[in-house]
Chimera marker file (.cmm) of the C-alpha trace (Angstrom):
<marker_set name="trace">
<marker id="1" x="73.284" y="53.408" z="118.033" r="1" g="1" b="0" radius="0.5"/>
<marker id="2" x="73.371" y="53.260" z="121.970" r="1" g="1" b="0" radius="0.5"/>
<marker id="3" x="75.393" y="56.241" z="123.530" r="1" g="1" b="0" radius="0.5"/>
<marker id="4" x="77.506" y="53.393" z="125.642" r="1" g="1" b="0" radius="0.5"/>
<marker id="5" x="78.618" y="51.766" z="122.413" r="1" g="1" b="0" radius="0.5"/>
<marker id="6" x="79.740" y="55.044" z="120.611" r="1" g="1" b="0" radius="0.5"/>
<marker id="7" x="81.425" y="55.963" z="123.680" r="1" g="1" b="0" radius="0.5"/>
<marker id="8" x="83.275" y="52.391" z="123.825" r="1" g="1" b="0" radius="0.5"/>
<marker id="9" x="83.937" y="52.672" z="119.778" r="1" g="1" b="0" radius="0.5"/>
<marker id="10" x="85.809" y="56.607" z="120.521" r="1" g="1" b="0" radius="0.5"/>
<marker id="11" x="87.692" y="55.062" z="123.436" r="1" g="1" b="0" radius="0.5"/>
<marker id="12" x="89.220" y="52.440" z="121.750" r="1" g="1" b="0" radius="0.5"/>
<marker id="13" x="89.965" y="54.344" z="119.269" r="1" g="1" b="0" radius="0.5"/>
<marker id="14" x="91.910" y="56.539" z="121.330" r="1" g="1" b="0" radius="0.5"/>
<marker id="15" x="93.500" y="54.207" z="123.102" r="1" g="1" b="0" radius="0.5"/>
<marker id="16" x="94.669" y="52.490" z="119.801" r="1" g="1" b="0" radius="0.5"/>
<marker id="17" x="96.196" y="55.859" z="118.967" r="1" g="1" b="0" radius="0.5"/>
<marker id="18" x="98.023" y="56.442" z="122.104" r="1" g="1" b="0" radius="0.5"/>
<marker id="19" x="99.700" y="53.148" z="121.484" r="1" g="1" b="0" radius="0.5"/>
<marker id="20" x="100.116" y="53.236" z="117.779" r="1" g="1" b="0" radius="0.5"/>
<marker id="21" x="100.460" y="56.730" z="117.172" r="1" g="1" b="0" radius="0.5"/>
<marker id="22" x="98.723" y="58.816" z="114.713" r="1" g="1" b="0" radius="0.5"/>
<marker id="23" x="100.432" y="60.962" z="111.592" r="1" g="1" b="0" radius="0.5"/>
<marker id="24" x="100.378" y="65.097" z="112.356" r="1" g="1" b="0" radius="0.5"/>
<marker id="25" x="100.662" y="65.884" z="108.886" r="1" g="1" b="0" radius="0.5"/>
<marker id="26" x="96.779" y="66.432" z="108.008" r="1" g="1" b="0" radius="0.5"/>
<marker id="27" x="96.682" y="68.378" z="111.846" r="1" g="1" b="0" radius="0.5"/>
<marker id="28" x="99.492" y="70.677" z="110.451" r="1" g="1" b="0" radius="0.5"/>
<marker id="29" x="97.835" y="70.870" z="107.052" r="1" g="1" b="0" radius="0.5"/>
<marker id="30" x="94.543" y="71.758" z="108.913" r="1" g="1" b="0" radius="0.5"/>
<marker id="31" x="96.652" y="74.299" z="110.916" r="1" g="1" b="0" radius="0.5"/>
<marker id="32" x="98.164" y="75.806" z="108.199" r="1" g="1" b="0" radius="0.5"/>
<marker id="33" x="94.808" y="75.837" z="105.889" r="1" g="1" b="0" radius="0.5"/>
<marker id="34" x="93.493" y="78.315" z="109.322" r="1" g="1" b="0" radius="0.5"/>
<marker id="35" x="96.506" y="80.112" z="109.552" r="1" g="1" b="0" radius="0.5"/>
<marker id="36" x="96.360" y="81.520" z="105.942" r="1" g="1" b="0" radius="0.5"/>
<marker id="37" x="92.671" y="81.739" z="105.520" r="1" g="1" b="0" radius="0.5"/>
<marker id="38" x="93.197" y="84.281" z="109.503" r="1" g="1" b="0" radius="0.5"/>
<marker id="39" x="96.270" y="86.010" z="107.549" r="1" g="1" b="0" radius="0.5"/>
<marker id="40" x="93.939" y="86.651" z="104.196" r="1" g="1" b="0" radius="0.5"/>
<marker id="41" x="91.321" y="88.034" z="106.644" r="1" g="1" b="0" radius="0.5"/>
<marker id="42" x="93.808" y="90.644" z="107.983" r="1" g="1" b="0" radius="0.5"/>
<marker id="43" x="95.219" y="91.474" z="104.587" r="1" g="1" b="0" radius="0.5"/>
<marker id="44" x="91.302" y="91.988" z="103.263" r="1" g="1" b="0" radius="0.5"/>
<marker id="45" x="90.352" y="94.141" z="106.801" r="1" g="1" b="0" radius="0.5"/>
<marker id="46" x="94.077" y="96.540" z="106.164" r="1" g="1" b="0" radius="0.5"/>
<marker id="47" x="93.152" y="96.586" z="102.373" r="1" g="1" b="0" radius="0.5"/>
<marker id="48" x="89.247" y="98.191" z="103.129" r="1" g="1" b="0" radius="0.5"/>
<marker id="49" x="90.892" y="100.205" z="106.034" r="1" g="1" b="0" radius="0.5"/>
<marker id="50" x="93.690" y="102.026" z="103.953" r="1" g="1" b="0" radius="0.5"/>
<marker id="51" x="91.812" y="101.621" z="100.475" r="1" g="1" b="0" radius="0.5"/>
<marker id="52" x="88.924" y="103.585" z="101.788" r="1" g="1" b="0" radius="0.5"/>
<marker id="53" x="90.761" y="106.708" z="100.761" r="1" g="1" b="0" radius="0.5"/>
<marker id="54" x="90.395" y="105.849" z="97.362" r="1" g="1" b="0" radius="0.5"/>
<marker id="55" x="87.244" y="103.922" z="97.133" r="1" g="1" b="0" radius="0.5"/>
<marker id="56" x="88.267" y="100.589" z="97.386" r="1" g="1" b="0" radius="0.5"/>
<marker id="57" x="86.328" y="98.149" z="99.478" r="1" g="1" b="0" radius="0.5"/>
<marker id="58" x="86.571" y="94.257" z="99.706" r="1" g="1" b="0" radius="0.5"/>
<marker id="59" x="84.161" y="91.782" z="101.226" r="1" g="1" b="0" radius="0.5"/>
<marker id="60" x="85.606" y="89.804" z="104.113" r="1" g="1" b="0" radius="0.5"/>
<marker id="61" x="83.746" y="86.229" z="103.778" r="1" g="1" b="0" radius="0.5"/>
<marker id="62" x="85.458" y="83.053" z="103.243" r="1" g="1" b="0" radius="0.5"/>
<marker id="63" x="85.649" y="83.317" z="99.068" r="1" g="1" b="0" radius="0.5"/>
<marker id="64" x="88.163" y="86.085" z="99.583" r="1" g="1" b="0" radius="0.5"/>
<marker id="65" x="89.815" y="85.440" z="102.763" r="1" g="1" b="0" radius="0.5"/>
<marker id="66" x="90.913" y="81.948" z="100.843" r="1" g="1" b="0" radius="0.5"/>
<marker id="67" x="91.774" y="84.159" z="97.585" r="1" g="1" b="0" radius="0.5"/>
<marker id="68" x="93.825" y="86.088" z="99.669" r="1" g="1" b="0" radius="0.5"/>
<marker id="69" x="95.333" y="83.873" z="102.119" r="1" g="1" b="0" radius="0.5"/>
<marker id="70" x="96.234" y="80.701" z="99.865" r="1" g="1" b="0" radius="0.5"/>
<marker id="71" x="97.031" y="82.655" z="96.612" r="1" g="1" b="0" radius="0.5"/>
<marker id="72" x="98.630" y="85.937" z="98.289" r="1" g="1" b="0" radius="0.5"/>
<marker id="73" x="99.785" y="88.686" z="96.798" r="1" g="1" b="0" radius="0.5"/>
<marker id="74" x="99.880" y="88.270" z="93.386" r="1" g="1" b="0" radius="0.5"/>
<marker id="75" x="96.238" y="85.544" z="93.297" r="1" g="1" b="0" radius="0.5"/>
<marker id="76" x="95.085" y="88.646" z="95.244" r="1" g="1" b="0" radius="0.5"/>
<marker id="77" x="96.309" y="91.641" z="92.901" r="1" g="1" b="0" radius="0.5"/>
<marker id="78" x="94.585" y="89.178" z="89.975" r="1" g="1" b="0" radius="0.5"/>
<marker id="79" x="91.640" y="89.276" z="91.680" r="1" g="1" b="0" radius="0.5"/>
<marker id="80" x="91.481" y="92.819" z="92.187" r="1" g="1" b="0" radius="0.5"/>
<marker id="81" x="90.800" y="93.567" z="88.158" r="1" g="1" b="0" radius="0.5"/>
<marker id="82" x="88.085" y="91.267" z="88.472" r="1" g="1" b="0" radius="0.5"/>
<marker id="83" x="86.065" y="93.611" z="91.324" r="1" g="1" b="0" radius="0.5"/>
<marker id="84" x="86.807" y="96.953" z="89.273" r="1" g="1" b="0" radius="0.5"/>
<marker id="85" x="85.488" y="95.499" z="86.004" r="1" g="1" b="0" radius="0.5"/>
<marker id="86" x="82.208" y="94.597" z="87.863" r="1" g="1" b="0" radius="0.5"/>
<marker id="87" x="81.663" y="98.260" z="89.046" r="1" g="1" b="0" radius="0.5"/>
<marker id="88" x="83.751" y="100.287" z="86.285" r="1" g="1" b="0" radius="0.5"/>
<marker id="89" x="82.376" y="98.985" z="83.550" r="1" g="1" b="0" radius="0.5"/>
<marker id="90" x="81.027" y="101.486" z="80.836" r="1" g="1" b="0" radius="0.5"/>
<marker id="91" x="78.708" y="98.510" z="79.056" r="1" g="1" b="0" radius="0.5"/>
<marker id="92" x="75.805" y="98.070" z="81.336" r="1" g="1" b="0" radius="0.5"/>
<marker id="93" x="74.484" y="94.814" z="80.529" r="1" g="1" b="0" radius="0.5"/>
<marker id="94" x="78.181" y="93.179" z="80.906" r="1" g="1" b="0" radius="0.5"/>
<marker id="95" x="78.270" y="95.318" z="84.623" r="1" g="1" b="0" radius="0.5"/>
<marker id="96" x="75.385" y="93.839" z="85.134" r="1" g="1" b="0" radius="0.5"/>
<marker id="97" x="76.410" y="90.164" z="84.270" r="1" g="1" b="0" radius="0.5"/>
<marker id="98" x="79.322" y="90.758" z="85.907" r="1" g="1" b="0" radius="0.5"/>
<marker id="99" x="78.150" y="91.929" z="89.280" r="1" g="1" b="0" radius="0.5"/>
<marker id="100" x="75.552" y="88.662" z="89.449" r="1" g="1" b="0" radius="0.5"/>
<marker id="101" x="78.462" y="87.120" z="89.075" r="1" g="1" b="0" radius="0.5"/>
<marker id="102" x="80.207" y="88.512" z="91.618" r="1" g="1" b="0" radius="0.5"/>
<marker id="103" x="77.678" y="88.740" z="94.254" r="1" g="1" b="0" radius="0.5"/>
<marker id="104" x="76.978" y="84.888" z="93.743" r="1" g="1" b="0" radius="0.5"/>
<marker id="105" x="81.097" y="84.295" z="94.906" r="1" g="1" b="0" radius="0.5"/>
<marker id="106" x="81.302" y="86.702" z="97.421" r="1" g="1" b="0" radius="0.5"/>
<marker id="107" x="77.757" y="85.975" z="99.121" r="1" g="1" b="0" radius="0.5"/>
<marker id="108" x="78.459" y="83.331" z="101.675" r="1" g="1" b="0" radius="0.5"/>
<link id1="1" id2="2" r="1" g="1" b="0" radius="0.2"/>
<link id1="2" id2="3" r="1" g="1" b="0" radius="0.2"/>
<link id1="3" id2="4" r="1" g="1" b="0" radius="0.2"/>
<link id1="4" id2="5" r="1" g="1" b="0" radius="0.2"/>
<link id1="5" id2="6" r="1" g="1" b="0" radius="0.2"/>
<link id1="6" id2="7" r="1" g="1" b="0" radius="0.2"/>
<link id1="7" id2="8" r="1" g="1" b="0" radius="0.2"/>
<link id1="8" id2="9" r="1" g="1" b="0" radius="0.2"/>
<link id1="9" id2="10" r="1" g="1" b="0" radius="0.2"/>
<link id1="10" id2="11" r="1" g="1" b="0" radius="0.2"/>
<link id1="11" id2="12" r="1" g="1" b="0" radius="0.2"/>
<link id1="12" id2="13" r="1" g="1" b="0" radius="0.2"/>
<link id1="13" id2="14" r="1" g="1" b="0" radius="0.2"/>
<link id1="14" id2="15" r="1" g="1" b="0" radius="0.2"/>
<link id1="15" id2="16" r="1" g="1" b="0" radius="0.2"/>
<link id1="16" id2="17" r="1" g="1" b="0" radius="0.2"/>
<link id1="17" id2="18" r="1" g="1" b="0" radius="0.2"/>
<link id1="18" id2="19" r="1" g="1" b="0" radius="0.2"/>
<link id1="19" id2="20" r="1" g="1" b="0" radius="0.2"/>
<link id1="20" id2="21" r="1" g="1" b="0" radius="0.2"/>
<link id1="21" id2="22" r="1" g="1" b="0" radius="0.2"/>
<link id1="22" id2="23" r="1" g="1" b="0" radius="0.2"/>
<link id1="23" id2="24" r="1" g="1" b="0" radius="0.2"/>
<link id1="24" id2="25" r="1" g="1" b="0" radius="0.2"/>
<link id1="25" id2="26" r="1" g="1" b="0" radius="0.2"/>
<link id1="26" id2="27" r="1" g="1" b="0" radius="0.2"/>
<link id1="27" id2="28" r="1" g="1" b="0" radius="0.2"/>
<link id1="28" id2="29" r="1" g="1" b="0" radius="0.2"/>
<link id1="29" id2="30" r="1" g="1" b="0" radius="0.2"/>
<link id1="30" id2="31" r="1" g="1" b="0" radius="0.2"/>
<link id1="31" id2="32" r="1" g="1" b="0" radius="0.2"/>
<link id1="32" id2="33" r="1" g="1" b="0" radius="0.2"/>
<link id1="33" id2="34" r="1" g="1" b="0" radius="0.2"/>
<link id1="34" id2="35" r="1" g="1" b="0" radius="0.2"/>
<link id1="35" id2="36" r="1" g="1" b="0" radius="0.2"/>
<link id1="36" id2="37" r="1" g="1" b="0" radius="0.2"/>
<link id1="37" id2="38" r="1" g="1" b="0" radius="0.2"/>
<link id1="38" id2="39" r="1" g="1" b="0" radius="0.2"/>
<link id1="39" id2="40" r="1" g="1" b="0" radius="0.2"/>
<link id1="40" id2="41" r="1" g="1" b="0" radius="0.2"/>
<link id1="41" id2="42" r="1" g="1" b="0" radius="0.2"/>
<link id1="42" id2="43" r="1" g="1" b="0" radius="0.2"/>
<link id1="43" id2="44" r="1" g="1" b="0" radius="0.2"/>
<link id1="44" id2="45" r="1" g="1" b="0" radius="0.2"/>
<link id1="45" id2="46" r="1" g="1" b="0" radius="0.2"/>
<link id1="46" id2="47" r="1" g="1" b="0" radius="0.2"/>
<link id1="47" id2="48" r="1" g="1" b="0" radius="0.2"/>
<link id1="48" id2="49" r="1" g="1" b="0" radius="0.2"/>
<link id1="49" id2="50" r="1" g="1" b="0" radius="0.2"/>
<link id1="50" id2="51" r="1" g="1" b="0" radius="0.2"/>
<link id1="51" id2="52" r="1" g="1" b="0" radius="0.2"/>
<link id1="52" id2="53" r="1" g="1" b="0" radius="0.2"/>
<link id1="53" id2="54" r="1" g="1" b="0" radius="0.2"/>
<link id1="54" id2="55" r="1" g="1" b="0" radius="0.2"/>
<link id1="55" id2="56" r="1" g="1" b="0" radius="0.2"/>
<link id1="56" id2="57" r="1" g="1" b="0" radius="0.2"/>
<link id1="57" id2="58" r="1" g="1" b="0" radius="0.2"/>
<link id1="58" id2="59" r="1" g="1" b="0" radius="0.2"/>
<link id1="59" id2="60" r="1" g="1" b="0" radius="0.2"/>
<link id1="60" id2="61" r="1" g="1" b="0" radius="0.2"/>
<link id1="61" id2="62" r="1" g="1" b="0" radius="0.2"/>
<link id1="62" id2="63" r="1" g="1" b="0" radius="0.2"/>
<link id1="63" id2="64" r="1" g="1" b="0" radius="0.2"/>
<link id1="64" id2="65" r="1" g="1" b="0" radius="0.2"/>
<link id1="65" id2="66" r="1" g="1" b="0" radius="0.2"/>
<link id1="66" id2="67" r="1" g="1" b="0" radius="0.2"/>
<link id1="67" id2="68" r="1" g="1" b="0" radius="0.2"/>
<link id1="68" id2="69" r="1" g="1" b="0" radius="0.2"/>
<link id1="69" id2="70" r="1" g="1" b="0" radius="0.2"/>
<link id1="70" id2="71" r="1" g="1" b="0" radius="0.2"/>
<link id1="71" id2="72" r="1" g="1" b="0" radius="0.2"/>
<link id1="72" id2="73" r="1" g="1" b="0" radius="0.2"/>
<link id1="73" id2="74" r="1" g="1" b="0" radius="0.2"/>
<link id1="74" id2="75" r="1" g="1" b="0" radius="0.2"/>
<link id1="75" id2="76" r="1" g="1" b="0" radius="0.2"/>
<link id1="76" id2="77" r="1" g="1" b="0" radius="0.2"/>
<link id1="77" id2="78" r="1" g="1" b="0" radius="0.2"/>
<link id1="78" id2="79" r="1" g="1" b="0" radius="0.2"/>
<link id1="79" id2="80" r="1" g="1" b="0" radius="0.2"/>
<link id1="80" id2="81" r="1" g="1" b="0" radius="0.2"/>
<link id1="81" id2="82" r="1" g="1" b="0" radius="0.2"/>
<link id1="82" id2="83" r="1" g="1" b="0" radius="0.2"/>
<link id1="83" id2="84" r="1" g="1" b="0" radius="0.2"/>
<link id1="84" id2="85" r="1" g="1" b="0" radius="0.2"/>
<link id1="85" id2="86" r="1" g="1" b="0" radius="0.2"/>
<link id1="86" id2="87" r="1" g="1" b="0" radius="0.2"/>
<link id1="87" id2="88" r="1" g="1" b="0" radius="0.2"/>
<link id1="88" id2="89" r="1" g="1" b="0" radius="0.2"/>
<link id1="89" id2="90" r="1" g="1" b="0" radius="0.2"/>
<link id1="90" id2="91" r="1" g="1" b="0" radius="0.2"/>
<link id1="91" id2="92" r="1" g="1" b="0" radius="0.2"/>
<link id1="92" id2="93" r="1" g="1" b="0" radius="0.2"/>
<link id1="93" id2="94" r="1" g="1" b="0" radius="0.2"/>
<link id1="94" id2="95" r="1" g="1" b="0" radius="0.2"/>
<link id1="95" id2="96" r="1" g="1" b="0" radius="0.2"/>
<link id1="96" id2="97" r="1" g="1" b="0" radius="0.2"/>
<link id1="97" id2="98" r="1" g="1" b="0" radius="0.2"/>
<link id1="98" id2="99" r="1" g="1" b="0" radius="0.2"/>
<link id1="99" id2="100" r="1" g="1" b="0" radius="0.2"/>
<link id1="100" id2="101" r="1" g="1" b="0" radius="0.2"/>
<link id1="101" id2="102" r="1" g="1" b="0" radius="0.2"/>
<link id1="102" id2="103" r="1" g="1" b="0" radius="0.2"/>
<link id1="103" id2="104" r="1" g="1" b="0" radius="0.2"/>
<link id1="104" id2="105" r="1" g="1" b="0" radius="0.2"/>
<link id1="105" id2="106" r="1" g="1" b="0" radius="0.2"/>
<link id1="106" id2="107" r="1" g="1" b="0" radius="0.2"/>
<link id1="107" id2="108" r="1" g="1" b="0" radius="0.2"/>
</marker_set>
């Protein structure tokens, strides 16, 4: 497609919506989405800052900053039981099951 013509198709298409209006709501659900997936981030980066004193480290990557931020505190302390079985466990093969697992969530 010629640049001139995409350029005339996204100008009208403005100028439609300057006249028309367009609805916020999936801007402020797009918003919001970021907002929570920033605030998960945080919780993740205070939880592996204070938890270092007792061995406890998360992964920051998208898998758990949405864990975190959509599901909060209590889809995050559910979550948590999860990790320690992985590296706790006392029956090798399930660790190891477990862990491959894991890795192939948290690896982004």
């Amino acid at each position: 497609m010629e640049p001139i013509v995409l350029v005339s198709i996204i100008g009208v298409a403005v100028f439609i919506l300057m006249f028309v209006g367009a609805s916020l709501k999936p801007v402020k659900w797009i918003g919001n989405g970021a907002i929570r997936l920033v605030l998960g981030a945080v919780a993740l980066f205070l939880i592996n800052l204070f938890g270092n004193l007792a061995g406890i480290h998360m992964p920051i990557n998208l898998f758990t900053a949405s864990i975190a931020g959509f599901l909060g505190i209590p889809g995050f302390s559910c979550f948590l039981p999860f990790i320690f079985s992985c590296f706790h466990s006392k029956n090798r093969s399930t660790n190891i099951f477990l862990k491959k697992i894991l890795l192939d969530l948290l690896t982004v």
